[in-house]
C-alpha positions in Angstrom: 70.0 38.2 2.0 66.0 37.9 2.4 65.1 34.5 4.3 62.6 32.3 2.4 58.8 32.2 4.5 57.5 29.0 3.3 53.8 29.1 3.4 54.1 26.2 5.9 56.2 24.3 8.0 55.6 20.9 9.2 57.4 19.0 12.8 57.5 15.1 11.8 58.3 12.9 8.6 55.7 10.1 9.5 52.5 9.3 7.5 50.5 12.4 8.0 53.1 14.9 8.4 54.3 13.9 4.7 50.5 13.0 3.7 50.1 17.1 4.4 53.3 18.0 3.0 52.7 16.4 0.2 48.8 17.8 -0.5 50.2 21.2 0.2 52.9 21.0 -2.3 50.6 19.8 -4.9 48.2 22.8 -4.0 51.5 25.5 -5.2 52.4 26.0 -1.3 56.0 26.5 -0.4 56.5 23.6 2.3 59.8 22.7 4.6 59.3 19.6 6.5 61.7 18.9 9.4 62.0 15.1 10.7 64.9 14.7 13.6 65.5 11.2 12.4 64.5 9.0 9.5 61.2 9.1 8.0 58.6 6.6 9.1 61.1 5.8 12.0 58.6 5.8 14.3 54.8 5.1 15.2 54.5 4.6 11.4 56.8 1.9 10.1 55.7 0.0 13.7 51.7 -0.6 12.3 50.1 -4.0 11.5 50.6 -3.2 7.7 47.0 -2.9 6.9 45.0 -0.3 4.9 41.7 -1.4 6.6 37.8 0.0 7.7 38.6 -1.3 11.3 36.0 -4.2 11.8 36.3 -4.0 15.5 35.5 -0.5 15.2 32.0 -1.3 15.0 31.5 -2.6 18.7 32.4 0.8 19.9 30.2 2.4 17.2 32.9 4.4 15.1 30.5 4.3 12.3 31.8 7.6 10.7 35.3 6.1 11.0 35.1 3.0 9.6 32.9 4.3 6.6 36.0 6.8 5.6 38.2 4.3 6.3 36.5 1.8 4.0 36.1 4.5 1.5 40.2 5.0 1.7 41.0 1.2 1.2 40.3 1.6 -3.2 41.8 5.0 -2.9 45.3 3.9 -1.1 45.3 1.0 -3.6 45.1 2.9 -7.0 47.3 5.7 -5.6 50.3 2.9 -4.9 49.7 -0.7 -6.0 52.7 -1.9 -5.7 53.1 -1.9 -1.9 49.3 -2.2 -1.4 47.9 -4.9 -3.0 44.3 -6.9 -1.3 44.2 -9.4 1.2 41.3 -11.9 2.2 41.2 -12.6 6.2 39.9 -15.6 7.8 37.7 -15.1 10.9 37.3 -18.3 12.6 34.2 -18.7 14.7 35.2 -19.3 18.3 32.4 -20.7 20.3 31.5 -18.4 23.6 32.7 -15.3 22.5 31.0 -12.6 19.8 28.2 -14.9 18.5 28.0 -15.8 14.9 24.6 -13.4 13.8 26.9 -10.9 15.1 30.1 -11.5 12.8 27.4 -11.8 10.0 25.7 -8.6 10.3 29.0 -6.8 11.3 30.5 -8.2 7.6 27.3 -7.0 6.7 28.0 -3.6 7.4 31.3 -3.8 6.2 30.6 -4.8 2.3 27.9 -1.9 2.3 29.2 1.3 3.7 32.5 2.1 2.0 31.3 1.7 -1.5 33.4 -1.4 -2.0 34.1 -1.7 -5.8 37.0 -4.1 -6.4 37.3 -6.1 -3.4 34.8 -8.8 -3.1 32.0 -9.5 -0.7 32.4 -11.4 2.7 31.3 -15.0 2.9 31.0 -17.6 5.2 33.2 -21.1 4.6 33.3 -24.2 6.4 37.1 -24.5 8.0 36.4 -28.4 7.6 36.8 -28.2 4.0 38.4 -25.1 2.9 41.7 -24.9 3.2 41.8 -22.3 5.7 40.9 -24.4 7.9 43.9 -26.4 7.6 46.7 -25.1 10.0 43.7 -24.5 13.1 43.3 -26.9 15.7 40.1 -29.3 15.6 36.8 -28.0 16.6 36.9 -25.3 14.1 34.0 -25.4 12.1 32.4 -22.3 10.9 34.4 -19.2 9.3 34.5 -16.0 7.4 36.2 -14.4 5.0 36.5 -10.5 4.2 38.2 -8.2 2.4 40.9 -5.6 3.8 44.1 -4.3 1.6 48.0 -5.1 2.9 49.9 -1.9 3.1 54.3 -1.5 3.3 54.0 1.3 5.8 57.3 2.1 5.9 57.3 2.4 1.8 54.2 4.5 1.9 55.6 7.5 3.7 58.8 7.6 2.3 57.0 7.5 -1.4 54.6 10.0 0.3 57.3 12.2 1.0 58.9 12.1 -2.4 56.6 12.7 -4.1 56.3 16.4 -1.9 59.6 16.6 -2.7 58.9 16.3 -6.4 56.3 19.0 -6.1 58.8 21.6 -4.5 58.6 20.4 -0.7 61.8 20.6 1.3 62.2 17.8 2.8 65.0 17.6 5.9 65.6 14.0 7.8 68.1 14.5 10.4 66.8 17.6 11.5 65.6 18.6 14.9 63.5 21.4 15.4 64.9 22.5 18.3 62.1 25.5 19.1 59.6 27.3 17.3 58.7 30.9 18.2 56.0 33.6 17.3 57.8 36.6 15.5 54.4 38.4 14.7 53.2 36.8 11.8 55.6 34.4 11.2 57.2 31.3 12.7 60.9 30.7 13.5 62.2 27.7 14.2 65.7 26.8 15.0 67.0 23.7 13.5 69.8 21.3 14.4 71.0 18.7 12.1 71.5 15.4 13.9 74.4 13.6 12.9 76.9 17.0 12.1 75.4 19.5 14.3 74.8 22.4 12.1 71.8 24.8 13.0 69.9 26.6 11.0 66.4 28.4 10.7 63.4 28.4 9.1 60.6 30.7 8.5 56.9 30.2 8.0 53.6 31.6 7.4 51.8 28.7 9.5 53.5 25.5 11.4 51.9 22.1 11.5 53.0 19.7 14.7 52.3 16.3 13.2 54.8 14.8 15.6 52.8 11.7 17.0 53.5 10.4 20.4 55.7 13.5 20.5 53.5 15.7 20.1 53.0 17.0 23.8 56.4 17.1 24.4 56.6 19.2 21.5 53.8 21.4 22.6 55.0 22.2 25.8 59.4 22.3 25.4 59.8 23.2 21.6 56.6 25.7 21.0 56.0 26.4 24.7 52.1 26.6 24.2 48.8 24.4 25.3 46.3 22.5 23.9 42.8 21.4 25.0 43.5 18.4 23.9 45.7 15.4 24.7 47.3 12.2 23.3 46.9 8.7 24.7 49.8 7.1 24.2 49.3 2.9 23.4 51.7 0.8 22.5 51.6 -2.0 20.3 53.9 -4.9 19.9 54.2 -7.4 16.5 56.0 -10.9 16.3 57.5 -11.9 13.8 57.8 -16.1 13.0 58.9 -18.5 10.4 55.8 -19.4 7.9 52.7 -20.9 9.9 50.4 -22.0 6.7 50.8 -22.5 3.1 48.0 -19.8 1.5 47.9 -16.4 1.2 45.4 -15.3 3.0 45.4 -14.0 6.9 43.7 -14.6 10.2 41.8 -12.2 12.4 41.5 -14.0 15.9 39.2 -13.0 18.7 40.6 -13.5 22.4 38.7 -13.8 25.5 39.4 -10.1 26.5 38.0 -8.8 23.8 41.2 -8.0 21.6 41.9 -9.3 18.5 44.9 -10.1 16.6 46.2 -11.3 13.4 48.4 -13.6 12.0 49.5 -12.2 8.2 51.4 -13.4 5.1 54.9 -11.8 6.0 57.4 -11.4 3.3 56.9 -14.8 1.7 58.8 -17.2 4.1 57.3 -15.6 7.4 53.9 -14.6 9.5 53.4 -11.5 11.3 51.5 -11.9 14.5 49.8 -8.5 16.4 49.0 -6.3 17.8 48.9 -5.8 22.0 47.0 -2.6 23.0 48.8 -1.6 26.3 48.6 1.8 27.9 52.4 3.5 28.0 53.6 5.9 30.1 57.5 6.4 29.5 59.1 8.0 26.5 58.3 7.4 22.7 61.6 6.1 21.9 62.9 3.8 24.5 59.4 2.0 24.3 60.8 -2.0 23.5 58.5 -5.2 23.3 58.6 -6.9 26.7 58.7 -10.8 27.3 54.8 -10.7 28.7 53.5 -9.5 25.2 55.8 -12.0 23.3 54.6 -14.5 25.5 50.5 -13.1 25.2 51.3 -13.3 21.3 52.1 -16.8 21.3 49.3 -17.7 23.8 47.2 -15.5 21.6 47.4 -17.6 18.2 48.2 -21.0 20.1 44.8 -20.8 20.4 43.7 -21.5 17.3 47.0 -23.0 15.6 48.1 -26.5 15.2 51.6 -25.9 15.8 52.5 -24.5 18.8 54.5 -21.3 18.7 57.2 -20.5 21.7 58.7 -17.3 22.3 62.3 -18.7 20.8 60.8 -19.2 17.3 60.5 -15.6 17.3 63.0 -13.9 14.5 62.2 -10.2 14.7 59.5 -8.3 17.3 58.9 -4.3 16.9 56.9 -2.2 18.6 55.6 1.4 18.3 53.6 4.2 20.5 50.1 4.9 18.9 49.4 8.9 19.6 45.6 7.8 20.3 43.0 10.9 20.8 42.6 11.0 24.3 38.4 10.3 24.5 39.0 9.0 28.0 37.6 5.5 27.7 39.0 3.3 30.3 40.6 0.7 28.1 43.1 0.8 25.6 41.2 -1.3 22.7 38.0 1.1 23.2 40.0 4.5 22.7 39.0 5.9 19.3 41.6 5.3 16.4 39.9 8.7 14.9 41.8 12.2 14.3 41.4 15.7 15.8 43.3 18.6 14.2 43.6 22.0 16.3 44.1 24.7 15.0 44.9 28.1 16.9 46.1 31.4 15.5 43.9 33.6 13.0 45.2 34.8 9.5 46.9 37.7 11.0 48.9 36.3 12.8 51.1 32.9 12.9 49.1 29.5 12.7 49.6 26.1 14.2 47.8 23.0 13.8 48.1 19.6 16.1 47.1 16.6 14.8 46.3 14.5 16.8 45.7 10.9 16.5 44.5 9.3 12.7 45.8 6.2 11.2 47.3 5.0 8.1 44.4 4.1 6.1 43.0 7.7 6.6 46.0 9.4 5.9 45.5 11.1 2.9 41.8 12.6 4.2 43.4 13.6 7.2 45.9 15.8 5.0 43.1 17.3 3.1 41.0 18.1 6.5 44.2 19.6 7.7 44.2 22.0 4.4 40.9 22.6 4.8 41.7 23.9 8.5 45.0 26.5 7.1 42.4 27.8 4.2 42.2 31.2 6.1 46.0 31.3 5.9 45.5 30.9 2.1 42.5 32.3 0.7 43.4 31.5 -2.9 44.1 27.4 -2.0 43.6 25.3 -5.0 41.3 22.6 -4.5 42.4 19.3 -3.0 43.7 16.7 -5.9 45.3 13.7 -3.9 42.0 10.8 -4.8 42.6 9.7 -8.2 46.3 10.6 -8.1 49.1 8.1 -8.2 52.7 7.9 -5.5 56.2 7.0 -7.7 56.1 4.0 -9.3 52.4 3.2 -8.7 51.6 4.5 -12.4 49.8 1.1 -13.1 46.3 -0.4 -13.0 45.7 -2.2 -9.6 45.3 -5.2 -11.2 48.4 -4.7 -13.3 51.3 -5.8 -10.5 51.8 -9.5 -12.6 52.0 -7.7 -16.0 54.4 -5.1 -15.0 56.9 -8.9 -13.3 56.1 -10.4 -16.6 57.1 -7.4 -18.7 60.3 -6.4 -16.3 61.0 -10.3 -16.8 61.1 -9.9 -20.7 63.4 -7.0 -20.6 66.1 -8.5 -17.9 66.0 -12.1 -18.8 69.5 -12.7 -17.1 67.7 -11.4 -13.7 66.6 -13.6 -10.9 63.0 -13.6 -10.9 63.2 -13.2 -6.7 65.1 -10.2 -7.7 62.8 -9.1 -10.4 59.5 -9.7 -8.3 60.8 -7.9 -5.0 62.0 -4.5 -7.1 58.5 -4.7 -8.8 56.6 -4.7 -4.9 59.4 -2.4 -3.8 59.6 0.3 -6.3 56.4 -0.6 -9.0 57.6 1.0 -12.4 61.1 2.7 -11.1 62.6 -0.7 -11.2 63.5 0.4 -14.6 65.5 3.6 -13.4 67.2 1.0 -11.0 68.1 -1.9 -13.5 68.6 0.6 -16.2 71.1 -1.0 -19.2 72.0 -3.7 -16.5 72.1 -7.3 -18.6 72.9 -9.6 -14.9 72.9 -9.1 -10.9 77.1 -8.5 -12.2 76.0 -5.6 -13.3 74.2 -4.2 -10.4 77.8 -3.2 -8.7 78.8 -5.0 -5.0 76.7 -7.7 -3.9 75.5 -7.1 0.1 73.8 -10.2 1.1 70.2 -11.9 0.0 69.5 -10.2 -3.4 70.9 -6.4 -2.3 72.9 -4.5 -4.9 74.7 -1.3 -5.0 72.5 -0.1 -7.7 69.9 -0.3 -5.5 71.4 1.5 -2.5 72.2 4.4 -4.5 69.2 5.0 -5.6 67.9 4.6 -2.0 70.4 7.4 -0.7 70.0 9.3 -3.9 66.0 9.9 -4.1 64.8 8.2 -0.6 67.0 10.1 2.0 68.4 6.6 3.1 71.2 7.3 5.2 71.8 4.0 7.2 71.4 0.2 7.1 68.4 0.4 9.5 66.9 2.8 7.0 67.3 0.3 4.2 67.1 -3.0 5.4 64.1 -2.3 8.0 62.0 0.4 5.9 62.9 0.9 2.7 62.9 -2.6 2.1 62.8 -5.5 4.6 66.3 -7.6 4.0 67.2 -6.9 7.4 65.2 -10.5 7.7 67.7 -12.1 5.4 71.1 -10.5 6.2 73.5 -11.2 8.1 74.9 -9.8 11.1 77.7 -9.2 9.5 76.8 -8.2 6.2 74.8 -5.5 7.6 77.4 -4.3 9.1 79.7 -4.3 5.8 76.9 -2.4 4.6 76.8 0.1 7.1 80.7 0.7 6.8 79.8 1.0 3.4 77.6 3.4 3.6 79.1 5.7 5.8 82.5 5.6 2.5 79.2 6.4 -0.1 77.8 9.4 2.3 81.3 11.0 2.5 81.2 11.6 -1.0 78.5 13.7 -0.6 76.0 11.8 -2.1 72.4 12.7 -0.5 68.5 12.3 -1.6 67.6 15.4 -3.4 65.3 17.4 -1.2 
């Protein structure tokens, strides 16, 4: 039997690995993507959650970047406005450090080169009076207020990802590409799956390494080639604490080394505090958050906060490895958060592309740069179609996220608005498919713990490639925050009954 030869093959299920799978597949390629673990489970599911230009960008005068990335924020939005929704951040002026004329013209900047539609203008507000100013310690006087958009990160790529799937991508978590090699114009690469240890291969016209902070070991043990070019790896660390203020809006805070971090709105009843910046050495996956940036996090916000924050008050930390272009600038914080794509081969032969660094928030631009660089490959490649287009369940206006609770409300009357209101930010207009003819939570099948139903699992293993509890309660959803111990453990056990019937996202 004659082997399939996708038109491309892609190493890595995070953000821009599925971003490109996902353009390509809309463009009539044949596409097999190949993550060896869960999608998004790593660098991105371990961001700061923000779609955002980058303000601090502008000190190091990443002008072209932060202009795409402001152009992106209204793009992301309309394309998925259920798990990306706006969010107003409070800058509070802190006396000795970047002056005020400085903030002013940087927010300047800001409102004027993305072409800024929807979001509103920056301001300045008196902390003394607005309540804002509220939770900060006295002596805060003078603030603003900008415009940046909240992003599920996790959610993004995993609705990324099915929507390739949707548009003929194979898609294949659990599946380690154990080596890729030239067989003249083609690519083979061997495959393992993870958890039963069948191998397999694949065959392509072009492969695409979008494998992050992997992606030199990937280079040099799995294609056994060389690149000009190099990733810094950086890793950042988040906090995670009970609710520190009462509004809805989030805090960028300067430090005296010239980081910044933020203090964010956090799945209504908590605040997530980051990011560090610290230069890593060691492998990807055993990188942890360490007591010293728990502590610098506290120490970081106590600054500015009221109420003092201790590292026990701490509910759940993450971290993840940033694949930063190398630029070689000395410190962490000053290494460009841009993208380079390599690409080396020529249309007679086998093609591969690196990507190397690139960020949420330019995701979808990165995917069409990266068509744009296997055009030779495809002489007769549609044009790119991803701006205006929408990800499942995001087939709503942007301003339409209230409507679409109210309406879901009317139709499941019985249904717990908490319920209701998290499907609705989860899953946008598939809440339907999930509640279907379902009159009361009773309905939903076995109850797991907060407001989890079986309903909703299965859907999460049938369409999302959710094969674990991590998978579910710490990126498809967040409810790892709510259960228990031991209810996440029922679940697992659960799960593993479910998967031995042979139930599986389609691909």
């Amino acid at each position: 039997m004659t082997q399939t030869v996708y038109d491309i093959a892609i190493i890595g299920g995070g953000v821009n690995g599925c971003g490109i799978a996902r353009d390509a597949a809309g463009r009539e390629l044949s596409v097999f993507l190949a993550e060896k673990d869960d999608l998004a489970s790593g660098t991105s599911s371990s961001s700061t959650k923000l779609i955002h230009g980058g303000l601090r960008y502008l000190e190091h005068y990443e002008f072209r970047l932060v202009q795409e990335s402001l152009r992106e924020r209204e793009v992301l939005w309309s394309m998925a406005p259920h798990i990306i929704h706006p969010l107003r951040f409070v800058l509070p002026h802190r006396k000795g450090l970047r002056p005020a004329w400085l903030i002013r013209f940087g927010l300047f900047l800001y409102d004027h080169l993305g072409g800024r539609v929807l979001l509103p203008r920056s301001r300045g507000i008196n902390l003394t009076t607005n309540s804002a100013g509220t939770p900060l310690r006295p002596g805060f006087i003078k603030g603003f207020e900008y415009s940046d958009c909240w992003v599920d990160d996790a959610r993004l790529v995993v609705l990324t990802a099915r929507d390739a799937a949707d548009k003929g991508a194979v898609i294949r978590t659990r599946t380690e590409v154990t080596s890729a090699t030239h067989e003249q114009n083609e690519w083979c690469l061997n495959l393992m799956d993870t958890w039963s240890g069948e191998r397999s291969t694949v065959r392509a016209r072009t492969l695409v390494n979008a494998t992050g902070p992997w992606i030199g070991g990937t280079l040099s043990d799995r294609i056994a080639t060389t690149s000009q070019s190099s990733a810094r790896l950086v890793k950042g660390s988040h906090i995670v604490v009970p609710r520190l203020f009462d509004h809805d809006r989030a805090y960028i805070f300067q430090n005296p080394d010239q980081r910044i971090v933020f203090a964010i709105p956090y799945e209504t009843d908590f605040t997530l505090i980051g990011t560090t910046d610290i230069d890593y050495n060691g492998r990807p996956e055993d990188a942890k958050i360490d007591d010293g940036e728990t502590q610098y996090l506290c120490d970081s916000v106590n600054e500015y906060f009221l109420k003092c924050l201790k590292p026990q008050d701490v509910v759940w930390s993450y971290c993840g490895i940033r694949p930063l272009y190398d630029n070689g600038k000395a410190a962490a914080q000053e290494a460009t958060r841009d993208y380079v794509l390599e690409c080396q081969g020529t249309p007679d032969m086998a093609g591969l592309l690196n990507v190397f660094g690139g960020k949420i928030t330019t995701h979808r631009h990165l995917a069409e740069d990266a068509l744009d660089k296997l055009a030779p490959w495809f002489p007769r490649l549609p044009a790119s179609w991803t701006r205006g287009s929408t990800l499942p369940g995001g087939d709503f206006p942007t301003e339409g996220r209230c409507a679409l609770v109210a309406a879901l409300t009317a139709r499941y009357p019985h249904m717990s608005p908490t319920l209701i209101n998290r499907l609705v930010l989860t899953y946008g207009t598939i809440s339907n498919n999930i509640l279907g003819e379902s009159r009361t939570e009773f309905d939903l099948g076995r109850h797991f713990g907060a407001d989890l139903y079986q309903r909703e699992i299965e859907h999460l293993v049938r369409t999302e490639w959710a094969r674990s509890a991590e998978d579910i309660l710490w990126r498809r959803t967040k409810l790892g925050l709510r259960l228990s111990e031991q209810e996440a453990l029922t679940l697992e056990e659960w799960l593993k009954s479910y998967m031995n019937g042979g139930q599986c996202a389609e691909a």
